[in-house]
N, C-alpha and C positions, 0 to 999 in steps of 0.2 A: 467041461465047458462052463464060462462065467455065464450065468443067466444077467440079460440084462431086467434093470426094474420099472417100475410102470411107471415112471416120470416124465410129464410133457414138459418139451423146450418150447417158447413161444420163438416161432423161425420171424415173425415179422419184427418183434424187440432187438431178437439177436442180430437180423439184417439192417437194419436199421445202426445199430452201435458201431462208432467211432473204432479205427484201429490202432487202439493205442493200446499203453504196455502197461496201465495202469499201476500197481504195485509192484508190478516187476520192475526190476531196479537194476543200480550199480553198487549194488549193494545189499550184505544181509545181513544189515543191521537188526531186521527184525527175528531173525532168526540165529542168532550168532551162539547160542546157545548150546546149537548143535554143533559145534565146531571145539576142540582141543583149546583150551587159553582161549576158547571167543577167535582165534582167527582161521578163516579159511585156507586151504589150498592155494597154492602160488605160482601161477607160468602158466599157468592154460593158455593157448593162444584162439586166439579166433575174432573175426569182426562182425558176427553174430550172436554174442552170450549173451544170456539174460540170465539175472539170478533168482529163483524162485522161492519163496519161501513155501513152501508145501502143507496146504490148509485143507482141513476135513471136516467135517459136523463141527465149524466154527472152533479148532485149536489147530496150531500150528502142530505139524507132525515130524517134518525133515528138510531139507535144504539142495536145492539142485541146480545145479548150470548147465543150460539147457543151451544148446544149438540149435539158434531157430534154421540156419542156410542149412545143417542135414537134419532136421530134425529126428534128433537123437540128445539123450541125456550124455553130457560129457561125466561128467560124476554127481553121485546124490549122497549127502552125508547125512549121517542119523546115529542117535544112543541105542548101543545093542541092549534089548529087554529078555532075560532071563526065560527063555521058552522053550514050550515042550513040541515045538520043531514041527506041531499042527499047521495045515496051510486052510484058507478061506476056500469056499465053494462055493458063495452065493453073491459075490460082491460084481458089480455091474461094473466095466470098463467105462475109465471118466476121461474128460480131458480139462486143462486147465482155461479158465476163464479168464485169469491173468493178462495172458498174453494174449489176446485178442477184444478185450473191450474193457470199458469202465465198471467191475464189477464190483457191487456193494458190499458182499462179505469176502471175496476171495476165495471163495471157497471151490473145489476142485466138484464140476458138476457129470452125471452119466451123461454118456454118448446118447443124442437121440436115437428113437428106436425107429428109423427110417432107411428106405434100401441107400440112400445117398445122402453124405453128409455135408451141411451146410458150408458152402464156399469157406468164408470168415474161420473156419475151425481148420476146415483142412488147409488152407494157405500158414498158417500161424504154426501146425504143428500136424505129426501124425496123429492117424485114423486110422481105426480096425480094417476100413478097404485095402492099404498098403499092403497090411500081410495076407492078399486074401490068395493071391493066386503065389505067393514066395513057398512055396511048401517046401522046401528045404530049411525054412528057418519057423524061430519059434520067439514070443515076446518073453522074453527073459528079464525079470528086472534088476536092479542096482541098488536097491531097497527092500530087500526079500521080505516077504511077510513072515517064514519062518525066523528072522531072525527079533520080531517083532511079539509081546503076550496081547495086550489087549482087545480085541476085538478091533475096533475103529480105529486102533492103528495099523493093523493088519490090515481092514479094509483100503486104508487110506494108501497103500501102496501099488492097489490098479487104475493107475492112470499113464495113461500113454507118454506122461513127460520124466515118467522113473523105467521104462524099457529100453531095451534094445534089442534089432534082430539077431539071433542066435542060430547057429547052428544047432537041429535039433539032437541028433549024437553026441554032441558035446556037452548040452546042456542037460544032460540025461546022465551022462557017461561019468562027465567029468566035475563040471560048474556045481551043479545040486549036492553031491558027494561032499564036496571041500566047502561048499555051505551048510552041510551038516556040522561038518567036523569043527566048523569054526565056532560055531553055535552050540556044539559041547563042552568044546575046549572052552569060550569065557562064562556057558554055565557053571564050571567045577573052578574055575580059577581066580574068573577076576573077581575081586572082592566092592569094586566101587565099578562106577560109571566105566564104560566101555565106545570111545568115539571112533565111527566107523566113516571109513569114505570107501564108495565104492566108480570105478568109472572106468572109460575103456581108451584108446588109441585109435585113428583111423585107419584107413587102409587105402580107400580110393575109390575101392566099389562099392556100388550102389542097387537099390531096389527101385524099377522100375516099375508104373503102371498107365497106362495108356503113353506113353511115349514120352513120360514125365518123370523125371528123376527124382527119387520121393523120397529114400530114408538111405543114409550111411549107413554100410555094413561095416561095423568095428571089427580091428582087426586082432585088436589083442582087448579079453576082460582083464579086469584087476581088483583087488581089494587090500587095504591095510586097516589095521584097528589100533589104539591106543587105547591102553588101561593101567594108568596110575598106580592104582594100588591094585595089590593080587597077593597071590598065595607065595610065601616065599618056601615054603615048605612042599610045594609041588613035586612032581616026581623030573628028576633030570630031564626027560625028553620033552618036559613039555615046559621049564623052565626058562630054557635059554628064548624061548618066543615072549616074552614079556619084558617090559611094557609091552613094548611093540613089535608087529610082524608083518607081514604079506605075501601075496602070492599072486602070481600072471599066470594065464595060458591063453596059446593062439584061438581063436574062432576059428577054429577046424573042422573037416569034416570025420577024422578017425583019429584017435592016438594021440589026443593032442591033451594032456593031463598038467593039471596046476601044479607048476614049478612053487613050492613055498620059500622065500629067502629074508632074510634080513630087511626093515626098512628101508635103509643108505642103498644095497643094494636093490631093491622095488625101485627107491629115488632114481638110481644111476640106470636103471631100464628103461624108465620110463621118458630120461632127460634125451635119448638115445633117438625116441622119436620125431617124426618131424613135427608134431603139433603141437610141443611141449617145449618150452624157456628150458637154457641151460641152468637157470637157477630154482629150477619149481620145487617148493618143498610141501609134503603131507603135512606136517603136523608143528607145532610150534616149536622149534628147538629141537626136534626130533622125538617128542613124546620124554616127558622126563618121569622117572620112577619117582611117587611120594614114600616107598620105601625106603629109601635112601637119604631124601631129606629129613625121616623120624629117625632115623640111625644116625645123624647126623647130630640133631637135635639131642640126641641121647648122650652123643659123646660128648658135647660140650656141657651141658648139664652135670658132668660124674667130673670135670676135669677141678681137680684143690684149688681153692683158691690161695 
């Protein structure tokens, strides 16, 4: 259990603030960083995204499109950080200032430490009350801190606008396992930067709490990565997944294990759904190998003049 930390919210400043979307944008520009070639994901549909740039102890951390109408993360992109697959224990559950008023740093602040959370915060986004009485589900994020080394970037990934509710057998079972494994697999292989987008599908149903429809239950997780350069010398079974790869599985309650497949086909899974453009693409071009372009570069270099 996350302890929360002894930080006061001033409730008169926060009620008092404008509901506006302040740095939240049509755009992340500010954060484009995090994204393949600088360009984001493409098709998402919805007439509630906002795009967040995801700020912690005053530096940008990762990149999320957020659904304010289910409030839920539609996907969060971020650089995979070489780690030894340690999770945080002491980090307080935050929520984004962004999207609920004028804030001066942007920076993602704890939940106050009150039995009921300020109107302005719960209207804008989920609250630790939504999951309180769902106990079939668990806050799962799309930004894992295992797959993150330093401290305050790990920390920087509990915040209610990088979760979603999860079945808890599954997330136990299935999701944590193949976020192990993914996190082995670009510890030993990839050699440079590693661009991850992680995000889910809908389904329809929903988490209720006092007779209020509160948080979309996703219906399918997902993850793809691109990594440029890598080990070309890898062993067969773990070669053919580079640059790029991914994998789906339903939010189930038993048996429901990450399919891993090809990009194109994650692409064609996902174009399948209904909240998804039949042109949506992960990654720019489909993640292109620099391997290839130095082999490239090499042949033309040796060729007589």
């Amino acid at each position: 259990m996350h302890l929360f930390c002894n930080s006061v919210l001033s409730f008169s400043l926060l009620m008092a603030s404008p509901l506006v979307r302040a740095t939240v944008s049509n755009s992340f520009k500010d954060c484009s960083h995090f994204f393949y070639m600088q360009t984001p994901p493409a098709g998402f549909r919805g007439t509630s995204l906002r795009r967040i740039c995801q700020k912690y102890a005053d530096k940008l951390r990762y990149a999320t499109l957020y659904d304010s109408s289910h409030r839920l993360p539609r996907y969060s992109a971020y650089i995979f950080k070489k780690s030894d697959g340690k999770r945080r224990i002491d980090t307080p559950w935050m929520y984004e200032p962004q999207l609920l008023s004028d804030d001066e740093t942007g920076n993602m602040r704890a939940l106050p430490l009150t039995a009921d959370t300020p109107p302005l915060i719960e209207d804008s986004q989920a609250v630790l009350e939504d999951y309180t009485d769902a106990v079939e589900y668990r806050r799962g994020p799309l930004n894992p801190d295992l797959h993150q080394a330093e401290p305050d970037d790990k920390s920087s990934t509990y915040t209610l606008t990088n979760v979603v509710p999860l079945i808890t057998d599954f997330l136990d079972t299935s999701w944590n396992p193949y976020l192990d494994t993914v996190r082995r697999r670009l510890n030993n292989f990839c050699h440079g930067k590693s661009f991850m987008v992680t995000g889910v599908t809908l389904s329809g149903a929903v988490i209720q709490r006092d007779n209020r429809e509160r948080l979309a239950i996703p219906k399918h997780l997902w993850l793809a990565y691109c990594c440029p350069r890598f080990d070309r010398n890898s062993p067969y079974e773990v070669r053919f997944m580079f640059p790029s790869y991914g994998g789906y599985a339903l939010n189930g309650q038993t048996g429901h294990s990450v399919v891993e497949v090809p990009l194109k086909t994650l692409e064609s899974f996902l174009k399948s759904q209904t909240d998804i453009d039949s042109d949506m693409t992960l990654f720019y071009k489909g993640c292109v190998s620099e391997n290839s372009f130095k082999k490239k570069r090499r042949d033309l270099t040796s060729v007589p003049v």
